[in-house]
C-alpha positions as CSV (number, residue, x, y, z in Angstrom):
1,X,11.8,14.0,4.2
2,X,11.5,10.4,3.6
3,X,9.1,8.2,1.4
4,X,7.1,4.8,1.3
5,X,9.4,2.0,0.1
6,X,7.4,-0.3,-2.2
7,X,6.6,-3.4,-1.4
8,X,7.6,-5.5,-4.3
9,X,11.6,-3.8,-4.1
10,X,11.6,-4.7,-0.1
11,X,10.4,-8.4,-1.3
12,X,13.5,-8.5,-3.1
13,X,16.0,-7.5,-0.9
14,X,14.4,-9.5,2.2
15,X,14.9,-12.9,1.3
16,X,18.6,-12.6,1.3
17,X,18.2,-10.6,4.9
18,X,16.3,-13.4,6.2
19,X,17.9,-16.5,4.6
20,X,19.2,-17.5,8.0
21,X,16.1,-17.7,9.4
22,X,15.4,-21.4,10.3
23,X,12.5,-23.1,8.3
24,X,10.5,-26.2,8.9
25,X,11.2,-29.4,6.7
26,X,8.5,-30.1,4.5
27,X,8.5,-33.1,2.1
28,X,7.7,-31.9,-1.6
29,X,5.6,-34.9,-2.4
30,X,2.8,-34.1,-4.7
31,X,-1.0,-34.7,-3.6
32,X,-1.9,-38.4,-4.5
33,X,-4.8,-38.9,-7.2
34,X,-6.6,-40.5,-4.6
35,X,-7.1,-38.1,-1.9
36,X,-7.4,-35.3,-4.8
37,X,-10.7,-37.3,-6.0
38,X,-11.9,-37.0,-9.4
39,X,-10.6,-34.2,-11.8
40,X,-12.8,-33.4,-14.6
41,X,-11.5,-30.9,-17.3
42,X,-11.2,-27.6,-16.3
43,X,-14.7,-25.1,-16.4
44,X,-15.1,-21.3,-16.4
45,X,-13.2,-17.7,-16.9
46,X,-9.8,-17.3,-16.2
47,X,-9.2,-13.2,-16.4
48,X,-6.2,-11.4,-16.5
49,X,-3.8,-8.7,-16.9
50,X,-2.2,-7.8,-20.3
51,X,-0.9,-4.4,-20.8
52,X,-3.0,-2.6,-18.4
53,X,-6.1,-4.1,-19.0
54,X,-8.1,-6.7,-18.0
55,X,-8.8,-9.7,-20.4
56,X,-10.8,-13.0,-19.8
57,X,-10.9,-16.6,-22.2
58,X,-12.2,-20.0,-21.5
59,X,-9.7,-22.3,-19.3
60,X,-8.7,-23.8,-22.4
61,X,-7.0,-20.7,-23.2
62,X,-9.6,-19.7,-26.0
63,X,-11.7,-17.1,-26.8
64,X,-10.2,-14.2,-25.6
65,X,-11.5,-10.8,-25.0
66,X,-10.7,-7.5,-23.5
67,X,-13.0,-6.8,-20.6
68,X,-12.0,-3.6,-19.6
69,X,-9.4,-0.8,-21.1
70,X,-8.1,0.2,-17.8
71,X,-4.6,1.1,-19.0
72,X,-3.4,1.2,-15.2
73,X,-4.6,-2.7,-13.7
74,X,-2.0,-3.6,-11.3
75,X,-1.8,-7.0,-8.9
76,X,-4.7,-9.3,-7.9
77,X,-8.2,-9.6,-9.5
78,X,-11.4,-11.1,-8.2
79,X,-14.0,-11.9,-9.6
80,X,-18.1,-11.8,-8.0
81,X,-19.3,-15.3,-7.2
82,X,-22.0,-14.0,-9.8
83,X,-19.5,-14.0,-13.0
84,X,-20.8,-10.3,-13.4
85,X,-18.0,-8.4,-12.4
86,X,-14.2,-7.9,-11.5
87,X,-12.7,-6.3,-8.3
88,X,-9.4,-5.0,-9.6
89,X,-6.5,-2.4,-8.7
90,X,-5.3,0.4,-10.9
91,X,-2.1,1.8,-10.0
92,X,-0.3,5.4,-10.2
93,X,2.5,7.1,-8.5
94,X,3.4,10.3,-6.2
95,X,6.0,11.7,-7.7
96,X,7.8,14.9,-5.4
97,X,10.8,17.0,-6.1
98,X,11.2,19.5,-2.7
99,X,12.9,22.1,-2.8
100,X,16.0,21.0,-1.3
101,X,18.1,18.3,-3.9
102,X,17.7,15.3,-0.4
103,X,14.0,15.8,-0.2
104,X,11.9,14.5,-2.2
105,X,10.9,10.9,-3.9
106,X,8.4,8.5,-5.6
107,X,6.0,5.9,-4.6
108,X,3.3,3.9,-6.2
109,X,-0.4,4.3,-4.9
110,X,-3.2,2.3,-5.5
111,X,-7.3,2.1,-5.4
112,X,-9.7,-0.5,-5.8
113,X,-12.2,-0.7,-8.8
114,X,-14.7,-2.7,-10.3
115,X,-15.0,-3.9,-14.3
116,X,-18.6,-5.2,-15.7
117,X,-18.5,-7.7,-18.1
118,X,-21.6,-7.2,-19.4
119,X,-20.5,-3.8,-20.4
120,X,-17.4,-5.6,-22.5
121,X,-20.0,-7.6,-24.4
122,X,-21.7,-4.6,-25.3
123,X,-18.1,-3.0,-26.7
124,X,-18.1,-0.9,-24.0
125,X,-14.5,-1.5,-22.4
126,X,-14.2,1.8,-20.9
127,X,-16.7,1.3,-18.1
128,X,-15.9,0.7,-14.7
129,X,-16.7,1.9,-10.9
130,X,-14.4,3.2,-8.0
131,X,-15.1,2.0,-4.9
132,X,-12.0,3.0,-2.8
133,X,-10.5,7.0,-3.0
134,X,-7.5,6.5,-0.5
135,X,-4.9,6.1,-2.8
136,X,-3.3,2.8,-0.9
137,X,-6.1,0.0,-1.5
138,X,-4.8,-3.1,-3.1
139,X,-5.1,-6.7,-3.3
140,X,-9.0,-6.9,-3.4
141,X,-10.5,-10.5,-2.8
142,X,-14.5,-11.0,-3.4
143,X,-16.2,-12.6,0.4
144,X,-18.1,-16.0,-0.9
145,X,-21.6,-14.6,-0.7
146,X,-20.7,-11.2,-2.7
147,X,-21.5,-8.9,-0.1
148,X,-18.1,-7.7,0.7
149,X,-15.0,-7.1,-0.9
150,X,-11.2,-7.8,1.6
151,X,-8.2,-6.4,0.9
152,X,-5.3,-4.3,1.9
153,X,-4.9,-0.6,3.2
154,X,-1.8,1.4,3.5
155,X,-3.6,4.1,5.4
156,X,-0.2,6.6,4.7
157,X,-0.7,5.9,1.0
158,X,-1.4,9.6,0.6
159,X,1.1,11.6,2.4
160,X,3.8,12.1,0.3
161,X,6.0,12.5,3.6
162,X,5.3,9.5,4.9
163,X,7.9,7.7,6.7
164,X,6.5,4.3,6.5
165,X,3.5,2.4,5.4
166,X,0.5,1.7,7.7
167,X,-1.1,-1.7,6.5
168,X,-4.4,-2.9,7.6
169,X,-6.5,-5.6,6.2
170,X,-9.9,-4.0,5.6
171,X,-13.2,-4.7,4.1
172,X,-15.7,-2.9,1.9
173,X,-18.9,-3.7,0.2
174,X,-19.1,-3.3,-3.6
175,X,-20.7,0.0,-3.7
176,X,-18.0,1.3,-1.8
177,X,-19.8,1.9,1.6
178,X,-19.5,-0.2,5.0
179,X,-15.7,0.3,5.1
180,X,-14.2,-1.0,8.1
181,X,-10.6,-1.5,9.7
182,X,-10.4,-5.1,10.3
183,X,-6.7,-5.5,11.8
184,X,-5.8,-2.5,13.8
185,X,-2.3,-3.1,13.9
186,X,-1.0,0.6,14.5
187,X,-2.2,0.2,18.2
188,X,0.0,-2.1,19.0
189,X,3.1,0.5,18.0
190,X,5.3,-2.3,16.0
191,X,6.4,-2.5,12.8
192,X,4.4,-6.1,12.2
193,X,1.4,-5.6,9.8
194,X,-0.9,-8.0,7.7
195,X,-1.2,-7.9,3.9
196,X,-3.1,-10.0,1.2
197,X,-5.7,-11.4,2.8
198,X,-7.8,-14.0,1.6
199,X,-10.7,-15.4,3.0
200,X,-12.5,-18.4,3.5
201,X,-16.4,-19.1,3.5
202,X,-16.1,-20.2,7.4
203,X,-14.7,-16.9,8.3
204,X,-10.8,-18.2,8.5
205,X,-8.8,-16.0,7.0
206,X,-4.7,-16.3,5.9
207,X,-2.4,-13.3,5.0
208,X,1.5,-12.9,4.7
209,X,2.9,-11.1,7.8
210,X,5.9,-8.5,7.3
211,X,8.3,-6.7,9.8
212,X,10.1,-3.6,8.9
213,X,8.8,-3.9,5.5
214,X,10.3,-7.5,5.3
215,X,8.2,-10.1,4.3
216,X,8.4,-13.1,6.4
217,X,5.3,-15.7,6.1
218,X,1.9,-17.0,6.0
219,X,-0.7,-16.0,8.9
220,X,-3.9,-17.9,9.1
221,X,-6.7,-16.9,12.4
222,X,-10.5,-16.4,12.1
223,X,-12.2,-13.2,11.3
224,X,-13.4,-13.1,14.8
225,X,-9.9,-13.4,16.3
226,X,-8.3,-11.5,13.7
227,X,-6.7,-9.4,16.5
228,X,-4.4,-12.0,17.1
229,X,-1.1,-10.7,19.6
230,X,1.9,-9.3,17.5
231,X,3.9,-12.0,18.9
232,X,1.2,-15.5,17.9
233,X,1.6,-13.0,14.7
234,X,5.6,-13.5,14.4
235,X,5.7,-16.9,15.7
236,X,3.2,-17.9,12.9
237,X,4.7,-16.2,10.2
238,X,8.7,-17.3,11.0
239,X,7.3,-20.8,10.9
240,X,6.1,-20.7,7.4
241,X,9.0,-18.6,6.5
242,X,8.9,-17.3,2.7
243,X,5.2,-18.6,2.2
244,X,3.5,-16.4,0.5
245,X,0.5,-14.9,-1.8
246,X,-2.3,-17.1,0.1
247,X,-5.1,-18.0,-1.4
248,X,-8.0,-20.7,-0.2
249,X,-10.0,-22.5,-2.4
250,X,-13.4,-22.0,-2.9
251,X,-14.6,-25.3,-0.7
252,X,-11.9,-24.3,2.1
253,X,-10.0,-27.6,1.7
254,X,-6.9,-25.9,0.6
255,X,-4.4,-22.8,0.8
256,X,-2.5,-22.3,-2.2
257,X,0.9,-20.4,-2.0
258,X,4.2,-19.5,-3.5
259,X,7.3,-20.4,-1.9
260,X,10.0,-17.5,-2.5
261,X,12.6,-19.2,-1.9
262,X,15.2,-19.6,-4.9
263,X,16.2,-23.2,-3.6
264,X,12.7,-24.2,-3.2
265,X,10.6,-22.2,-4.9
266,X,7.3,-23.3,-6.6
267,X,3.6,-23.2,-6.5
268,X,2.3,-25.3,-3.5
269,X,-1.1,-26.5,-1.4
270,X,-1.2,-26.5,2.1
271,X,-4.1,-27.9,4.3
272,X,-5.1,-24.8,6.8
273,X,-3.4,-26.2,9.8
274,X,-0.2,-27.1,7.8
275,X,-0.3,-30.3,8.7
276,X,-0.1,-31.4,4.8
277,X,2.0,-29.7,2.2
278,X,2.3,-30.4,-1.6
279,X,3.8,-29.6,-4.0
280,X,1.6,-28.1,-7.3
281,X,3.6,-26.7,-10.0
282,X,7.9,-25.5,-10.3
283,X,8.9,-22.9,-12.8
284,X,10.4,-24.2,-16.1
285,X,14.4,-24.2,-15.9
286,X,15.4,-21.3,-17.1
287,X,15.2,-17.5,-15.7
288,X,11.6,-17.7,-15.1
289,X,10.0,-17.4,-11.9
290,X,6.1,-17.4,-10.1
291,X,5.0,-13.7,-9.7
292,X,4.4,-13.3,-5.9
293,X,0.4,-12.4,-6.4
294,X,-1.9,-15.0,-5.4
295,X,-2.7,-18.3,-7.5
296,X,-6.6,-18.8,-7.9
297,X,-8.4,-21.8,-7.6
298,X,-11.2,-23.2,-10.4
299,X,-15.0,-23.4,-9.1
300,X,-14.3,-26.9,-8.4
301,X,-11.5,-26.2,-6.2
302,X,-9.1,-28.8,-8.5
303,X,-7.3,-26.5,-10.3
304,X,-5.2,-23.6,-9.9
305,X,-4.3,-20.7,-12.3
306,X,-0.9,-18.5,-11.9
307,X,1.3,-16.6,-13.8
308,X,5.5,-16.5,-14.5
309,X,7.7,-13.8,-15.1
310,X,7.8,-14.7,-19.1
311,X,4.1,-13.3,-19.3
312,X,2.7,-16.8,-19.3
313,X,-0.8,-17.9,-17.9
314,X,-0.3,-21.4,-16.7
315,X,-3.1,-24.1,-15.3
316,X,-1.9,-27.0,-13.8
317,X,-4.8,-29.6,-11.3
318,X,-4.0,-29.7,-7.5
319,X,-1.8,-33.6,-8.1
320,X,0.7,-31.4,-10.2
321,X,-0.3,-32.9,-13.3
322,X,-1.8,-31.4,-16.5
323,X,0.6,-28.1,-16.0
324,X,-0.3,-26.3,-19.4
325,X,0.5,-22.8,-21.0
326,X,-2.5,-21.2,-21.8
327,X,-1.0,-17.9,-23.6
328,X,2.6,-16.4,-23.8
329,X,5.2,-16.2,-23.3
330,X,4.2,-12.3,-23.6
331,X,2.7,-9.9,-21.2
332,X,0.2,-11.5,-19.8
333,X,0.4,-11.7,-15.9
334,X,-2.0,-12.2,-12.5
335,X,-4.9,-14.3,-13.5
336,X,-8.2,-15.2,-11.4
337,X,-10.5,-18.1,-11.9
338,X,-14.6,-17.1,-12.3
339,X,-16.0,-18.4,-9.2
């Protein structure tokens, strides 16, 4: 009997698998002042993950405060254009001993949720809503007007036999009702699935593409065409090779993402027909990387928030300049910027 590989363990092994995969040449200029326009200091909520739960301060890094005492709260967060609430994941794991000493395993599953931050003012931190019971929904990212919620399905999340994972990029509203399949990709019988979508307010929409459970790059196609051929699917994502955790910005001028690679590897902006690439934001030098979940963008659109492997929350504007630690190093990981 054999068991869902993770994700994040197959993200480690694939980038030496696919290092001789050819890659495009990219300058790693940063974005000139001028065409950034004006930068003003940074507004807003900047949530994130410490521990398990879900905290929020100002984007100077002050006032923190424990929104929601999930103990579980696992990858991206999203929050409603509103300010009101936070999409989040909580994570657990299927853990089987058969009978026989070969059969048997672990994987981690996953469902999507919702915090109040009302509720947190109130000193109530242990309030919160389901809106996904699948056991493999993940990622979630808020649609611009509130109405829905995107993210990513395994749909074999829940069989503890399962051979391999079935991704599909899916959408819900916030109540939990009007789910639908999106990308239907186990009709096409190949291993080539869609995770981590994010969407912009004109209906494009970018995710990372794997095959085999190997990552390989950044997607981008319209909602409407989101049934793009497998093969416009692998041509896309071996062109941007290792680019990954997309994320647009709020007035659809930009996708952030973070470049894998160990050679090159860094926060970056990327117009949505790659025609422009720059570079935001590399790593102190040390043993400290970008966590592959997706940066977030201020309401403004000129800033970006993200997190490194020390447990730091960083900000830094989209020229590369004014890179600051707002808290750790520590255990503070995967933040998201109030819309």
């Amino acid at each position: 009997m054999k068991f869902l590989i993770p994700l994040s363990k197959c993200l480690l092994s694939a980038f030496l698998m696919l290092s001789l995969i050819p890659t495009i040449g990219f300058s790693v200029d940063k974005l000139p002042p001028e065409k950034a326009g004006e930068i003003s200091t940074p507004v807003g909520k900047i949530a994130f993950i410490r521990e398990g739960n879900i905290w929020a301060y100002d984007a100077n890094g002050s006032n923190a405060d424990m929104i929601c005492e999930a103990t579980n709260a696992d990858g991206r967060l999203s929050w409603s254009p509103d300010g009101k609430k936070i999409a989040f994941t909580r994570s657990g794991q299927v853990d089987l001993k058969g009978p026989d000493p070969n059969v048997g395993g672990r994987h981690k599953v996953y469902d999507i949720f919702i915090a109040w931050v009302d509720s947190a003012y109130h000193n109530n931190r242990m309030w919160w809503t389901r809106i996904s019971e699948d056991l493999g929904s993940r990622d979630p990212e808020w649609s611009a007007d509130g109405s829905k919620i995107y993210y990513t399905k395994d749909m074999n999340a829940n069989l503890v036999n399962a051979f391999t994972p079935n991704y599909q990029i899916c959408s819900i509203n916030p109540e939990g009702g009007d789910f639908d399949i999106l990308r239907k990709d186990w009709q096409n019988f190949a291993d080539d699935f869609l995770l981590s979508p994010t969407v912009c307010k004109d209906g494009k929409i970018a995710g990372v593409t794997i095959n085999k459970l190997k990552p390989i790059g950044m997607v981008t196609t319209t909602l409407d065409k989101i049934m793009l051929p497998i093969d416009s699917i692998r041509a896309q994502g071996t062109r941007n090779y290792k680019m990954m955790a997309p994320a647009f910005s709020p007035d659809g001028k930009w996708l952030a993402y973070i470049n894998n690679d160990l050679n090159d590897g860094g926060l970056y902006i990327t117009t949505p027909d790659f025609k422009e690439k720059y570079l935001v934001f590399r790593p102190p030098v040390g043993n400290i990387y970008l966590h592959t979940v997706p940066p977030s963008f201020s309401p403004d659109s000129k800033w970006l928030t993200f997190s490194t492997t020390d447990g730091s929350i960083w900000i830094c504007d989209i020229t590369g300049s004014g890179a600051r630690r707002l808290s750790g190093p520590g255990l503070d990981k995967f933040p998201a910027w109030s819309k």
